[in-house]
SESESE-805878 format. One record per residue (C-alpha): residue in one letter; x, y, z negated. Coordinates in Angstrom, 2 decimals, decimal comma, padded with zeros to 5 digits, always signed. Layout:
// SESESE-805878
  r       c1       c2       c3
  A        X        Y        Z
...
This chain:
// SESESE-805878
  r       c1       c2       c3
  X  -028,35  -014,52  +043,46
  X  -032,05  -014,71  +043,31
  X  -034,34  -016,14  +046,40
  X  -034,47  -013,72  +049,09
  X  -038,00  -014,24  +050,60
  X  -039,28  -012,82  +053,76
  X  -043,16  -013,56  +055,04
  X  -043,57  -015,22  +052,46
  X  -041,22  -018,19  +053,32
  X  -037,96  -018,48  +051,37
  X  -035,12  -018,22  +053,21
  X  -032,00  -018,64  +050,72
  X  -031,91  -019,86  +047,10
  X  -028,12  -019,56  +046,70
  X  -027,08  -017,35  +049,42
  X  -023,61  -016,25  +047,14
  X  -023,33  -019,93  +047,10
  X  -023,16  -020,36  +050,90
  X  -020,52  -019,88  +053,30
  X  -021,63  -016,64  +054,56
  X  -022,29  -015,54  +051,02
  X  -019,14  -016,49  +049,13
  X  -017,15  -013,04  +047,96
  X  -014,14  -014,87  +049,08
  X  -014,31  -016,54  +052,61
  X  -017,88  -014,80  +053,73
  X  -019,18  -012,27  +056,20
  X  -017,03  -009,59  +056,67
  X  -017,87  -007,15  +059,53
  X  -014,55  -004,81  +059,58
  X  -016,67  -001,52  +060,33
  X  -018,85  -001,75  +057,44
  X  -017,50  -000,83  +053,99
  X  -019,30  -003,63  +051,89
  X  -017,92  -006,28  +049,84
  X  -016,79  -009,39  +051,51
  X  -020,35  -011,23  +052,03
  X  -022,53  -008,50  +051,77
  X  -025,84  -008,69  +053,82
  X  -024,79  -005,92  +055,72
  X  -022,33  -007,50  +057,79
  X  -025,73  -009,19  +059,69
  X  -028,08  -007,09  +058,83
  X  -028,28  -003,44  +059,34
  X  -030,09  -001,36  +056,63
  X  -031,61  +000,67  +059,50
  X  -032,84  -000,21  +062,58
  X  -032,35  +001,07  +066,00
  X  -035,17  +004,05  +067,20
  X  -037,10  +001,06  +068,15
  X  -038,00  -000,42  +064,65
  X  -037,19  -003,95  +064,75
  X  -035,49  -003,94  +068,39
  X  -032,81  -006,78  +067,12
  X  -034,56  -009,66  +065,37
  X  -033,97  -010,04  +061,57
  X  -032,24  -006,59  +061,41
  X  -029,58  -007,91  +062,72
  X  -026,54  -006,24  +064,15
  X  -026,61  -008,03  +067,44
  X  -028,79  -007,49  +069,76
  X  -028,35  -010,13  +072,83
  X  -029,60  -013,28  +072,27
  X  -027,71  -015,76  +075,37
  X  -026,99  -018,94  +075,27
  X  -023,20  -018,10  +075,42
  X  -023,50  -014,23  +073,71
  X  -025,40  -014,15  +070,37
  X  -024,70  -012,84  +067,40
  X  -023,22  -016,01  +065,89
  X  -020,09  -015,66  +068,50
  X  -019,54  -012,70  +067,18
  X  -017,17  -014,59  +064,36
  X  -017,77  -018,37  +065,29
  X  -015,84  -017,63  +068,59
  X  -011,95  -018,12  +066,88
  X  -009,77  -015,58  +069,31
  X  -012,66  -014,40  +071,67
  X  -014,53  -012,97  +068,51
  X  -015,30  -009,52  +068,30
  X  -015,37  -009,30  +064,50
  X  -014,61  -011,82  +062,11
  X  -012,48  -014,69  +063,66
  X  -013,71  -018,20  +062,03
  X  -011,81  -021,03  +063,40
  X  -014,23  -024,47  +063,74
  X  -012,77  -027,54  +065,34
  X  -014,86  -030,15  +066,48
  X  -016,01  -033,13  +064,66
  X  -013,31  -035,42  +066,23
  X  -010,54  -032,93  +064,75
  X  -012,11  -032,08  +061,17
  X  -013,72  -035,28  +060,24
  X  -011,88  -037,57  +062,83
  X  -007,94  -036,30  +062,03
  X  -007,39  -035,98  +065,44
  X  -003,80  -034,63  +065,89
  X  -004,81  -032,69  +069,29
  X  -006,02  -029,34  +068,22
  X  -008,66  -028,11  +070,82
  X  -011,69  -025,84  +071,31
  X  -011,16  -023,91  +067,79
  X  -014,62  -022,31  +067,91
  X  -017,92  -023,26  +068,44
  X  -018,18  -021,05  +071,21
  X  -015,52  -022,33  +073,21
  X  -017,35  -025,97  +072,29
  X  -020,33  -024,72  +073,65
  X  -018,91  -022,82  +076,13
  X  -015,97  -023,49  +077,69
  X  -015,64  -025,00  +081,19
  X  -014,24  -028,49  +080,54
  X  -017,86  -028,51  +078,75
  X  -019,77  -027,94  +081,92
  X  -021,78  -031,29  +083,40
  X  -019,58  -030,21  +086,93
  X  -016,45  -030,69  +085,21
  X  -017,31  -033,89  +083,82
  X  -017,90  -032,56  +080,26
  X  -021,05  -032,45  +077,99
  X  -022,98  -029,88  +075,19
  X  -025,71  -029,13  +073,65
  X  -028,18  -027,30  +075,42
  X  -028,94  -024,29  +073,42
  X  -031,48  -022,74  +076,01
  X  -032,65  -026,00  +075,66
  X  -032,99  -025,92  +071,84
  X  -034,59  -022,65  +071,55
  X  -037,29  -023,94  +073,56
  X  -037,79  -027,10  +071,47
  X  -037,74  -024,78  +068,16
  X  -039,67  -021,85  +069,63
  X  -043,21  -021,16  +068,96
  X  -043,52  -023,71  +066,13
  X  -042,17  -026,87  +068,09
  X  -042,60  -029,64  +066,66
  X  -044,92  -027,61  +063,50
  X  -041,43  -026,88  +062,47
  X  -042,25  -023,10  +061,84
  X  -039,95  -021,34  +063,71
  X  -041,34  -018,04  +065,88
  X  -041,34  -017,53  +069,12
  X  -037,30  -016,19  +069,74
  X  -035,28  -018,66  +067,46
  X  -031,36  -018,31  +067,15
  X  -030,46  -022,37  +068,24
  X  -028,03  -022,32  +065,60
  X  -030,31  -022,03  +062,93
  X  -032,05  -025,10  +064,17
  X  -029,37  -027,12  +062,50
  X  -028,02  -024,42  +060,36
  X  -029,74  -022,26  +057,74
  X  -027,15  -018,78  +057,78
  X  -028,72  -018,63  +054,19
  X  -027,77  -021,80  +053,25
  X  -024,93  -023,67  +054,73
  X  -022,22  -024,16  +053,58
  X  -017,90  -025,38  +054,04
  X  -017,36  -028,48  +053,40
  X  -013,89  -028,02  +053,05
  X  -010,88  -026,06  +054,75
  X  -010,11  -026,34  +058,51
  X  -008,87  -029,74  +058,37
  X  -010,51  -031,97  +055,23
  X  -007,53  -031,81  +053,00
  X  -010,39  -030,28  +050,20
  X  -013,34  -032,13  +051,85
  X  -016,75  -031,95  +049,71
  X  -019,21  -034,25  +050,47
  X  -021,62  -032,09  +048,02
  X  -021,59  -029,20  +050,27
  X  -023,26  -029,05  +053,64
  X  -023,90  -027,05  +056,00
  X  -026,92  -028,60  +057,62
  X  -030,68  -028,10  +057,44
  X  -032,59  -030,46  +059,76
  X  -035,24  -028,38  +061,65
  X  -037,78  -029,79  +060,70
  X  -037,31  -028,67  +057,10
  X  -036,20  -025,18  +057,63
  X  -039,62  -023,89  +056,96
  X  -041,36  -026,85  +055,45
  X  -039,07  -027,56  +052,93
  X  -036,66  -024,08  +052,34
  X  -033,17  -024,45  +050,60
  X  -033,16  -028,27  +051,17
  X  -029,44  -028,71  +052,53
  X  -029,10  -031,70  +054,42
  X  -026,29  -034,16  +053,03
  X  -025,25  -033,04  +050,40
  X  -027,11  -034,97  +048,02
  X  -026,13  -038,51  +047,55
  X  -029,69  -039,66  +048,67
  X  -028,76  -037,94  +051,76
  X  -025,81  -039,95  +052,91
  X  -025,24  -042,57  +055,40
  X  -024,88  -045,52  +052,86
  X  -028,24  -044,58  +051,61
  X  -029,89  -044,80  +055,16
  X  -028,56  -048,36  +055,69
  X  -030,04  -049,49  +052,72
  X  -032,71  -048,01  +052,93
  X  -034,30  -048,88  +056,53
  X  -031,57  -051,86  +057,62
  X  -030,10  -054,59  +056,22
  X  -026,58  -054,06  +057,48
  X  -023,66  -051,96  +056,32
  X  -021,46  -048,89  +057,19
  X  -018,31  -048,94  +057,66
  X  -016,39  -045,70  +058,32
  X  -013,80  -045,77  +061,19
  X  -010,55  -044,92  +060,84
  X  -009,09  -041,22  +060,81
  X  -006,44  -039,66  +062,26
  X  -003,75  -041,71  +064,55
  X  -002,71  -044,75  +061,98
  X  -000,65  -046,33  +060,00
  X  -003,99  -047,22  +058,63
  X  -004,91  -049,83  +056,36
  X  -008,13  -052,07  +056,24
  X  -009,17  -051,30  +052,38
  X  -007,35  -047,86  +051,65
  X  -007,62  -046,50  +055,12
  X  -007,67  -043,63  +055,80
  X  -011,30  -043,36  +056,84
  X  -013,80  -040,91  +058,44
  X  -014,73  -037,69  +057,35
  X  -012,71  -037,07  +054,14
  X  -009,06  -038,78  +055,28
  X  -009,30  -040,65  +052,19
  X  -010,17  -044,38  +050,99
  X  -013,65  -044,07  +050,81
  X  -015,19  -046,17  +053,62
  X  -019,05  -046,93  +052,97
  X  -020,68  -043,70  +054,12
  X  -021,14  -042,71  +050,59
  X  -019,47  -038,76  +051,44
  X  -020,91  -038,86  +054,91
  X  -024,28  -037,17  +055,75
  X  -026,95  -039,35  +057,05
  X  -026,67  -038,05  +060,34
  X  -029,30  -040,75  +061,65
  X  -032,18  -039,10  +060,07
  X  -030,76  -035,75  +061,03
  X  -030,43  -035,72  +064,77
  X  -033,52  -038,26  +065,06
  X  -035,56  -035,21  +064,19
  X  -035,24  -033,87  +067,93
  X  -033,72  -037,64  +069,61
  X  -037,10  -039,69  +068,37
  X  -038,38  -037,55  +071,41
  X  -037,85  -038,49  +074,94
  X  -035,54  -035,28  +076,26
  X  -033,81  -033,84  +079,58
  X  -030,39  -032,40  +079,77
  X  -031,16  -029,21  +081,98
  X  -027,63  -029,22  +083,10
  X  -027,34  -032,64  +084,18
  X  -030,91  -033,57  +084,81
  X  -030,66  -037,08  +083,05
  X  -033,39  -038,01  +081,23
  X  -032,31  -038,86  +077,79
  X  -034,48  -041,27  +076,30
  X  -036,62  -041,64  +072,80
  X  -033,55  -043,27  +070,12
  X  -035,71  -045,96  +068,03
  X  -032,31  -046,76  +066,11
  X  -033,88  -048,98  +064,03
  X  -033,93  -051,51  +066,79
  X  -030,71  -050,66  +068,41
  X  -027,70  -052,95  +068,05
  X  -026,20  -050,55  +066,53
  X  -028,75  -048,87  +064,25
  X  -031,12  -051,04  +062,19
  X  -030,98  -054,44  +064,64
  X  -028,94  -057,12  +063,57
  X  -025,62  -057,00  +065,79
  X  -024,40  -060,67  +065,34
  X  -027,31  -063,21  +066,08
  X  -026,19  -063,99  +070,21
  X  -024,85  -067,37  +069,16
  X  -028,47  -068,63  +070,16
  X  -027,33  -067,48  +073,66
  X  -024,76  -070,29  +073,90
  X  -022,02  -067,12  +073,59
  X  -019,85  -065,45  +070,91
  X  -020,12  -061,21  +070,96
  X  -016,50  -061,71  +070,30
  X  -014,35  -059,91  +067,57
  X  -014,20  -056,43  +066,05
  X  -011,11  -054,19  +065,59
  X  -009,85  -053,23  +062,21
  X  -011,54  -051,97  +060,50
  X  -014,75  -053,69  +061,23
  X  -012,64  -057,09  +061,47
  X  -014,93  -059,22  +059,31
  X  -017,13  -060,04  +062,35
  X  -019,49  -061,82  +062,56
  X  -020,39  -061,76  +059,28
  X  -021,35  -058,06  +058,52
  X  -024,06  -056,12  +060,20
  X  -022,43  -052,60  +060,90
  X  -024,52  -049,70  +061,29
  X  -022,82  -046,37  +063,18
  X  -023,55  -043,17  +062,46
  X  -024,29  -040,81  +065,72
  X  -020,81  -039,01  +064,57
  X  -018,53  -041,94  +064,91
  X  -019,07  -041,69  +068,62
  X  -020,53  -038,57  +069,58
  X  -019,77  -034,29  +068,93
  X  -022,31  -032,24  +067,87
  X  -021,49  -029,45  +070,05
  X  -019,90  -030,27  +073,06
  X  -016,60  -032,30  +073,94
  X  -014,38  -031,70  +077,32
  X  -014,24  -033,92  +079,90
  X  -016,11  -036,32  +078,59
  X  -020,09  -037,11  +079,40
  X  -022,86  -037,91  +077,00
  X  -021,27  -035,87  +073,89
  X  -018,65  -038,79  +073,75
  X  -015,84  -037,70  +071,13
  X  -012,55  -037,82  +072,64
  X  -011,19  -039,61  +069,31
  X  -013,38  -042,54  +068,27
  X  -011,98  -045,00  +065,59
  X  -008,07  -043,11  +065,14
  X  -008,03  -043,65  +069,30
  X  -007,85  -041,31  +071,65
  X  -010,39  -041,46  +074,60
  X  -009,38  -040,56  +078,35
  X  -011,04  -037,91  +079,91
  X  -012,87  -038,14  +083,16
  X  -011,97  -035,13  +084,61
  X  -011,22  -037,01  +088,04
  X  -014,37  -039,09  +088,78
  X  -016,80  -038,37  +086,38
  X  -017,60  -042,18  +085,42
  X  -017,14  -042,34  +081,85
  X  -017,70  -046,52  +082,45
  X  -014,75  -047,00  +084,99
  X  -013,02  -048,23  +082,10
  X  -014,88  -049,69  +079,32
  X  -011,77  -050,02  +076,93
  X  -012,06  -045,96  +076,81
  X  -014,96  -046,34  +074,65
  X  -016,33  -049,62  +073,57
  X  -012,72  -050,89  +073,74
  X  -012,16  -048,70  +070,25
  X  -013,97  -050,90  +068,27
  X  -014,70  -053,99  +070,73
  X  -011,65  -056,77  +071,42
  X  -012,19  -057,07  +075,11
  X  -009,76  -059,91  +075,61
  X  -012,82  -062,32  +074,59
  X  -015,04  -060,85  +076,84
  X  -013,93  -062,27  +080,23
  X  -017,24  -063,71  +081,02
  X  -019,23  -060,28  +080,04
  X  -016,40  -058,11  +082,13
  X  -017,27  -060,22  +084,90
  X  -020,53  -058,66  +085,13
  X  -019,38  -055,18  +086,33
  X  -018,32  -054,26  +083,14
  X  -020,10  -052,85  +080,23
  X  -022,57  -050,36  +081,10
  X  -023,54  -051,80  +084,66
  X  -023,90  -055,11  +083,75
  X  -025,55  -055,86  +080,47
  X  -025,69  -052,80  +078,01
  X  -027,18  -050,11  +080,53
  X  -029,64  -049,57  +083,03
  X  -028,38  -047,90  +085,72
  X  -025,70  -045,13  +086,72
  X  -027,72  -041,98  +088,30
  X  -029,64  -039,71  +086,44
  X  -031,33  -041,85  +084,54
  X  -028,32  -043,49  +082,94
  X  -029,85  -043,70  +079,71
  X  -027,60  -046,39  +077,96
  X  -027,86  -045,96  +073,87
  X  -026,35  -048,41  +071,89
  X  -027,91  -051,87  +073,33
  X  -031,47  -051,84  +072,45
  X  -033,07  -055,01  +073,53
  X  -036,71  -056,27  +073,80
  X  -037,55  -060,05  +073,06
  X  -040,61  -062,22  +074,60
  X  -039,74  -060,48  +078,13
  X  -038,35  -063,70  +079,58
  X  -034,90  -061,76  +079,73
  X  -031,91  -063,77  +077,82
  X  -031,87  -061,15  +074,56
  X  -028,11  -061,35  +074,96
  X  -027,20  -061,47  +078,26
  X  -029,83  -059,83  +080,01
  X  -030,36  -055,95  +080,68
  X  -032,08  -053,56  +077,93
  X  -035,42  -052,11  +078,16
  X  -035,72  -048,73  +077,37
């Protein structure tokens, strides 16, 4: 299909290409007559009496955090048209055997996702504000859809089935916002320069190693690993989600819901970004060992990807986006207190071997005592980012933010 331009700016190169596009598993409004994929199912060819009354043409008018036109299908059994089923990361990419929140709008949306019942999202008020009104000189006008922050309609497209039994790493359906205008039809990921294993060689001098998916038997070499379920481990098929969610996290931010103040990520000198994770032997202390399948510690430098322990979305009862499956483990909830750091093993504990870590437990555990800053609002602890010349033991003593 040729480029569909509008203003000037081009909007879709390979729109039949795209999810939305394809004649098979595309757009497909039941009251409208045309093909599977049509435009029409979006866009109406005529306008209300009010020309232009629904942005875009579009069919849907309301434009709510929790009632826009994208829950429309992308809302599994609460849709109103087409019914799309989308898991979350931990179940698509992670293998999680638990099958919950089958829609983005119930990951968005439902109430084990609210900050009072311990859970966590994306803000999308608070991402049409960032977008709006050319945030950022990103281009976008002054009433945004949030979704297409991340997601060009135009463009993006299925990686593979509902689980990753057909998983194609050179599909994608990302755009990073700050290329949605300024560079048009670049999909983010799906070129091999776009991938995780590129990003670590090209700004760190570590590695990445893929956790484990699903619930085991796994096995160190063959796996299986994150997101395909197969034995590729070294972030070659994985997006490079770094790059991608530092175009909004390089900013300092505030959850609306929560009122924490989420600070600026400089990964490359977090612990575990772009800093080397394995020089504290200067300290007079090991960091201790690694879980399979990051067991050649300390000898490798392992760089995560923002997916390996966080959803995109939202995740129940859980704070802080944390993924309720992180390395082929499950993670607790905190529906009853709220403190995702009463027990460190639920989270650090998936990679980390605590039983070396008497001495550091000792010190209130984790988050309190070395690797955060504090537990109100401004709980802001990211990955152990520490600042040397401060007169502050770089491995023992508390990060700087």
């Amino acid at each position: 299909m040729s480029m569909l331009v509008c203003g000037g700016v081009a909007t879709a190169e390979t729109y039949s290409d795209s999810a939305h596009g394809s004649d098979s598993i595309g757009v497909n409004r039941p009251s409208k007559p045309e093909p599977t994929g049509a435009c029409a199912h979006c866009h109406e060819t005529a306008d209300t009496a009010v020309c232009s009354a629904n942005a875009h043409m579009l069919f849907y008018g309301t434009q709510q955090p929790c009632d826009m036109v994208c829950f429309e299908c992308h809302g599994a059994s609460y849709a109103a048209e087409q019914q799309v089923i989308n898991y979350p990361y931990s179940v698509l990419f992670g293998g999680s055997a638990t099958l919950y929140f089958e829609s983005i709008l119930h990951q968005f949306c439902a109430t084990e996702t609210y900050f009072s019942n311990c859970g966590s999202r994306h803000s999308l008020a608070q991402i049409w504000n960032i977008l709006k009104n050319n945030g950022g000189g990103w281009g976008f006008g002054p009433n945004p859809n949030p979704c297409s922050g991340c997601h060009d309609p135009h463009l993006a497209q299925r990686l593979g089935s509902e689980r990753t039994s057909d998983y194609d790493p050179s599909k994608s359906s990302l755009t990073r916002p700050s290329e949605r205008y300024n560079n048009p039809g670049n999909l983010w990921g799906d070129d091999p320069s776009e991938r995780m294993d590129q990003y670590v060689t090209q700004f760190t001098d570590g590695i990445y190693q893929a956790p484990y998916y699903g619930t085991g038997p796994w096995d160190p070499v063959s796996g299986p690993f994150e997101p395909a379920g197969d034995g590729t481990s070294g972030g070659s098929n994985l997006p490079d989600y770094v790059t991608f969610c530092l175009d909004c996290h390089q900013y300092q931010l505030t959850d609306p819901e929560s009122g924490e103040t989420i600070q600026a990520i400089d990964y490359a000198s977090e612990r575990h970004g772009g800093y080397p994770s394995n020089d504290c032997t200067n300290a007079g202390i090991e960091e201790g060992s690694l879980k399979a399948p990051y067991n050649d510690f300390p000898d490798s430098n392992y760089v995560l990807s923002c997916l390996d322990c966080h959803e995109p979305h939202g995740t129940p009862n859980r704070r802080h986006l944390i993924r309720r499956l992180i390395n082929g483990q499950e993670v607790a909830a905190d529906a009853d207190s709220c403190d995702q750091w009463d027990d460190q093993g639920d989270i650090c504990g998936k990679c980390h071997e605590f039983p070396e870590f008497n001495d550091h437990l000792s010190w209130s555990g984790c988050n309190n005592g070395c690797h955060g800053y504090s537990t109100g609002v401004d709980n802001n602890w990211h990955g152990s980012q520490f600042v040397f010349g401060s007169g502050i033991d770089n491995c023992q003593g508390k990060p700087s933010f």
